[in-house]
VMD Tcl script that builds the backbone (N, CA, C; Angstrom):
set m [mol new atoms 207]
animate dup $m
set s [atomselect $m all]
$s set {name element resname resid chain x y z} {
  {N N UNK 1 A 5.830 10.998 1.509}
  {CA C UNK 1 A 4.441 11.095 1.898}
  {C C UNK 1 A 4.323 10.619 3.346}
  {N N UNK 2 A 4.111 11.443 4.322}
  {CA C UNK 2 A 3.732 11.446 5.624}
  {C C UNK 2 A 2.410 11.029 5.603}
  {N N UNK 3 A 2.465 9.343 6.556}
  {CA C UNK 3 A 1.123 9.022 6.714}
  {C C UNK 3 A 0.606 8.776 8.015}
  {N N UNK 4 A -0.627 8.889 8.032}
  {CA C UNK 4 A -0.946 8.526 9.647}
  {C C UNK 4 A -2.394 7.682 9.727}
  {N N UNK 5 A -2.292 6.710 10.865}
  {CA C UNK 5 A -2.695 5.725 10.451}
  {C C UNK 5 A -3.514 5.190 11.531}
  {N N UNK 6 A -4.325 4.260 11.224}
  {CA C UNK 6 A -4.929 3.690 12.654}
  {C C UNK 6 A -5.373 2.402 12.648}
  {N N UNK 7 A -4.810 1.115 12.926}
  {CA C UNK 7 A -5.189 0.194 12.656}
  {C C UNK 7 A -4.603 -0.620 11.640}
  {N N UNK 8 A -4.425 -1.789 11.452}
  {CA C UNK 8 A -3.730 -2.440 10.062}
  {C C UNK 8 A -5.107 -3.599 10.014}
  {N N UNK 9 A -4.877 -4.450 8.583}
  {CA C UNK 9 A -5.637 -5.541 8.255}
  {C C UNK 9 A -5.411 -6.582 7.722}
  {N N UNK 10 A -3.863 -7.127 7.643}
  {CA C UNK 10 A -3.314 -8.039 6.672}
  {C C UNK 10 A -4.060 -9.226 6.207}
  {N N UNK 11 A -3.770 -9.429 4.998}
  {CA C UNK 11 A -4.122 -10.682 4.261}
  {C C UNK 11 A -3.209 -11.214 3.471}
  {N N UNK 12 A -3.338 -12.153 3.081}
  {CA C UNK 12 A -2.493 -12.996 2.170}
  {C C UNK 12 A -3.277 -13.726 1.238}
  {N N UNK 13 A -2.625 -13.304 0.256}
  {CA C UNK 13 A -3.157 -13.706 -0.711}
  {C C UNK 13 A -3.127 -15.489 -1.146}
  {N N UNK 14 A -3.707 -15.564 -2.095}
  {CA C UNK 14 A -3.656 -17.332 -2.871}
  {C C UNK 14 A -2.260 -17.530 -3.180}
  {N N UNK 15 A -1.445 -16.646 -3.680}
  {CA C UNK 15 A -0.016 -17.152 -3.822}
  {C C UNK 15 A 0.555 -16.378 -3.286}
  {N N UNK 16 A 0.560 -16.204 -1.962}
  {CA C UNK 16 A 1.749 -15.904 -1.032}
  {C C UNK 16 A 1.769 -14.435 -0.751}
  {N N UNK 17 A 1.187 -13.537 -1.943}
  {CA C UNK 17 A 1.802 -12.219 -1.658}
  {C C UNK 17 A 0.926 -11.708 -0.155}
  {N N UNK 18 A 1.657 -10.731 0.488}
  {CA C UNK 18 A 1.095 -9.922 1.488}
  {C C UNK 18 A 0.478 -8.730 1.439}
  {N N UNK 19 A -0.456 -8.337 1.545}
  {CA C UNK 19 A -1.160 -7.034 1.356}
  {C C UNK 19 A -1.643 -6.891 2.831}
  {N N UNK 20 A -1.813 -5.358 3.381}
  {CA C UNK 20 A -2.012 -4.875 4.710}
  {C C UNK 20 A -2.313 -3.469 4.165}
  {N N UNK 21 A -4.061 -3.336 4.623}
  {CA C UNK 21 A -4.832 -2.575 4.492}
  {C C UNK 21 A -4.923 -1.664 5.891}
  {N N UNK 22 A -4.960 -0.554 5.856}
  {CA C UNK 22 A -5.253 0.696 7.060}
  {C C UNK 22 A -6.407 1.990 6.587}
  {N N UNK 23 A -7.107 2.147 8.049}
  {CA C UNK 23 A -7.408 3.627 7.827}
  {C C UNK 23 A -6.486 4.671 8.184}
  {N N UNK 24 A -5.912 5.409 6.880}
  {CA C UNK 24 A -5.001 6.867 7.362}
  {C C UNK 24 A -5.336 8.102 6.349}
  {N N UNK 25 A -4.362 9.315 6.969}
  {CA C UNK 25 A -4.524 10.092 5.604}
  {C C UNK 25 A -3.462 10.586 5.809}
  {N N UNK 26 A -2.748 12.131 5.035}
  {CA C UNK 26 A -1.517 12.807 5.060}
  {C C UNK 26 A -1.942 14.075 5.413}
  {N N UNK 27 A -0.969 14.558 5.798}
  {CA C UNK 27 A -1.046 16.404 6.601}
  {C C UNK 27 A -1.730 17.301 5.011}
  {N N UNK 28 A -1.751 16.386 3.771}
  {CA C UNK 28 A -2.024 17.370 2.714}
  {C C UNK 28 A -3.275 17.126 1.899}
  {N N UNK 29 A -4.152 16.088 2.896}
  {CA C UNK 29 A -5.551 15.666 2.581}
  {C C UNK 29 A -6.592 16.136 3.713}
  {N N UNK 30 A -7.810 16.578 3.772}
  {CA C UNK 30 A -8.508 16.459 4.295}
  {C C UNK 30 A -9.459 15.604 4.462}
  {N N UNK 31 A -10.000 14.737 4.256}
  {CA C UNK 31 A -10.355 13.451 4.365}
  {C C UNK 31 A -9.358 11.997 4.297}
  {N N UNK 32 A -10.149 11.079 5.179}
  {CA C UNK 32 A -9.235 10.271 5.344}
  {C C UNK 32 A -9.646 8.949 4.133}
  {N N UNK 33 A -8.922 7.833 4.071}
  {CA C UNK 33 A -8.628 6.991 3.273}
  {C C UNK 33 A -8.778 5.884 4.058}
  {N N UNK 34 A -8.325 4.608 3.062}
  {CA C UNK 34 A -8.466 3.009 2.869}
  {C C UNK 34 A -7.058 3.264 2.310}
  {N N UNK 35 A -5.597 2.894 2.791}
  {CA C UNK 35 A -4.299 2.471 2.114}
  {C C UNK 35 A -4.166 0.835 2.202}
  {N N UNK 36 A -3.554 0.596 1.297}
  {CA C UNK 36 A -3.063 -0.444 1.095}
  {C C UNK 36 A -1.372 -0.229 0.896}
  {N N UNK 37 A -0.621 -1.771 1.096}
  {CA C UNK 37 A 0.656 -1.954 0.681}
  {C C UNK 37 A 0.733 -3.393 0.248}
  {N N UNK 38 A 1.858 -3.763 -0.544}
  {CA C UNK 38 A 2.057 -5.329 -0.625}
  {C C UNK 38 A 3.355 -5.493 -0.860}
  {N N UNK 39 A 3.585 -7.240 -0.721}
  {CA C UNK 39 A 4.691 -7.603 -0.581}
  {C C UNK 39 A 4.968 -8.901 -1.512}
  {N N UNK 40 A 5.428 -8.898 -2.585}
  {CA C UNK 40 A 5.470 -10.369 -2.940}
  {C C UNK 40 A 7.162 -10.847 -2.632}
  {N N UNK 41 A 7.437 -10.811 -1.428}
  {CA C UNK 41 A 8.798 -11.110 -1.330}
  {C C UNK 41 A 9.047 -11.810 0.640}
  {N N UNK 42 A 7.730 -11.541 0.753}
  {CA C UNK 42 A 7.383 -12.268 2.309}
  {C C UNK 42 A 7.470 -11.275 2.994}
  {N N UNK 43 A 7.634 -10.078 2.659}
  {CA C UNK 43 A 7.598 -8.942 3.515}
  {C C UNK 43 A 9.255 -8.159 3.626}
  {N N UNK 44 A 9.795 -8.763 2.686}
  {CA C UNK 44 A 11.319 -8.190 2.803}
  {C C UNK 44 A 11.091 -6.533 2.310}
  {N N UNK 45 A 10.704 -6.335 1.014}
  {CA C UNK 45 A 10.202 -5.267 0.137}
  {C C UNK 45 A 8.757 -5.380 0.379}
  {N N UNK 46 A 8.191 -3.907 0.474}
  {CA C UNK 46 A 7.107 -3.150 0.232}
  {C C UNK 46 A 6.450 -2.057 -0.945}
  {N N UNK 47 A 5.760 -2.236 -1.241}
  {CA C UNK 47 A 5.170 -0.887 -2.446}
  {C C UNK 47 A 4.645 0.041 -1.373}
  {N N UNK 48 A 4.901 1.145 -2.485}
  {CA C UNK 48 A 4.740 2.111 -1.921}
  {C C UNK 48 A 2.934 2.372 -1.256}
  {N N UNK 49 A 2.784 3.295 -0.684}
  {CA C UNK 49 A 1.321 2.746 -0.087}
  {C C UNK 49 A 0.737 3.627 -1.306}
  {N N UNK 50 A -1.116 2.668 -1.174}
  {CA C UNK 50 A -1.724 3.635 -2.645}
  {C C UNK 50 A -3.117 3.907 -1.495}
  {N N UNK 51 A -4.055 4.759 -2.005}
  {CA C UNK 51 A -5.146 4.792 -1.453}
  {C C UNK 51 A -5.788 4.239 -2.149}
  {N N UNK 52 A -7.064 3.049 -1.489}
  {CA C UNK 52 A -7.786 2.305 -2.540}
  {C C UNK 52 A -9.207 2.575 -2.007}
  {N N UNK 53 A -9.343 3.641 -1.432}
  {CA C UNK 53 A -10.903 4.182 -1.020}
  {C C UNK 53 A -10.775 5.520 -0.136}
  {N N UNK 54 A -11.826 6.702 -0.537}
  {CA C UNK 54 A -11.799 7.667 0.443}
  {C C UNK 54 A -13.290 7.662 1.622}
  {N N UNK 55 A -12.613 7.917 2.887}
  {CA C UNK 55 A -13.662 7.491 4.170}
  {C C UNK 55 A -14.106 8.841 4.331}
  {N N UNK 56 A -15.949 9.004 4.417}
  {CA C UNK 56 A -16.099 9.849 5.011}
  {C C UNK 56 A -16.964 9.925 6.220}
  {N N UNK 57 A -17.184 10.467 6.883}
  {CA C UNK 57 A -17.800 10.320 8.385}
  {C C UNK 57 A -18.485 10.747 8.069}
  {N N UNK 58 A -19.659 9.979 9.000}
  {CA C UNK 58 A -21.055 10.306 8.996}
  {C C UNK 58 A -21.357 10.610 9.789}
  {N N UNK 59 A -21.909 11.495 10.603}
  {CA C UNK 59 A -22.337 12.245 11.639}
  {C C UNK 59 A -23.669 11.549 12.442}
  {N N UNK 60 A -24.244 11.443 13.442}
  {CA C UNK 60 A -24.955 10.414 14.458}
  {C C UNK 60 A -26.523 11.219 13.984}
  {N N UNK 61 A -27.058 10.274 13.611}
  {CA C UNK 61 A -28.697 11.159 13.691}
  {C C UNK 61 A -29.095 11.662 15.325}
  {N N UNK 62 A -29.323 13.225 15.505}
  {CA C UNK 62 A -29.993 13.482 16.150}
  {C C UNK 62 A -31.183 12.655 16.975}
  {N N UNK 63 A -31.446 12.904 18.343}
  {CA C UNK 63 A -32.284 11.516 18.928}
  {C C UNK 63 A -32.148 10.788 18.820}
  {N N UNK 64 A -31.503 9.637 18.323}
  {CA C UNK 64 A -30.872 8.372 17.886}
  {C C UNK 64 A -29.859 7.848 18.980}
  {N N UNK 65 A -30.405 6.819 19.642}
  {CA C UNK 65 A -29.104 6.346 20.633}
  {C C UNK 65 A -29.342 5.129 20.655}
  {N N UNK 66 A -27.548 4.529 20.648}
  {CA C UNK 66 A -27.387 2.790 20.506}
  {C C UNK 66 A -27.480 2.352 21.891}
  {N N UNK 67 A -28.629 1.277 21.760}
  {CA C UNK 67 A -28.784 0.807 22.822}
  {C C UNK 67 A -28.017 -0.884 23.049}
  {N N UNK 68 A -27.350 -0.680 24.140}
  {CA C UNK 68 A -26.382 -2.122 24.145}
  {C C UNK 68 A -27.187 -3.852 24.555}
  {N N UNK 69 A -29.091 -3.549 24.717}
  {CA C UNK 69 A -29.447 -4.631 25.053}
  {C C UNK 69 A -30.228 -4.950 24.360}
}
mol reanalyze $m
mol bondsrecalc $m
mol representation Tube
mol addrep $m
C-alpha cells in the first residue's frame, strides 16, 4: 500500500506505546484520510498503517474572507 502523506502527530501513550497519526491517502482512494501506526517496542517494529478517519474538504463560502485583525 503506497501512501502519501503530509504531516505526522506522535503521541505516547500511558504505557509507553508510540502511535503517530498523519493526513494521507493511496493512488487507489479518492479521498483522503486520518492514518495511524504504533509501536509497542519503542519504535523498533511498526503496524501496519490503518485509516482511523476519512477527510473531506470543504470548499470556502463564497464572499467570505478571513480577516487577520
Amino acid at each position: 500500500m503506497l501512501l502519501y502523506s503530509q504531516g505526522s502527530h506522535p503521541v505516547v501513550g500511558r504505557d509507553g506505546t508510540l502511535y503517530v497519526f498523519w493526513d494521507g491517502s493511496t493512488k487507489h482512494v479518492t479521498l483522503d484520510g486520518t492514518y495511524m501506526v504504533k509501536s509497542s517496542d519503542g519504535g523498533a517494529t511498526w503496524s501496519r498503517p490503518l485509516e482511523v478517519s476519512t477527510l473531506t474538504e470543504i470548499p470556502p463560502l463564497k464572499g467570505y474572507r478571513i480577516s487577520s485583525e
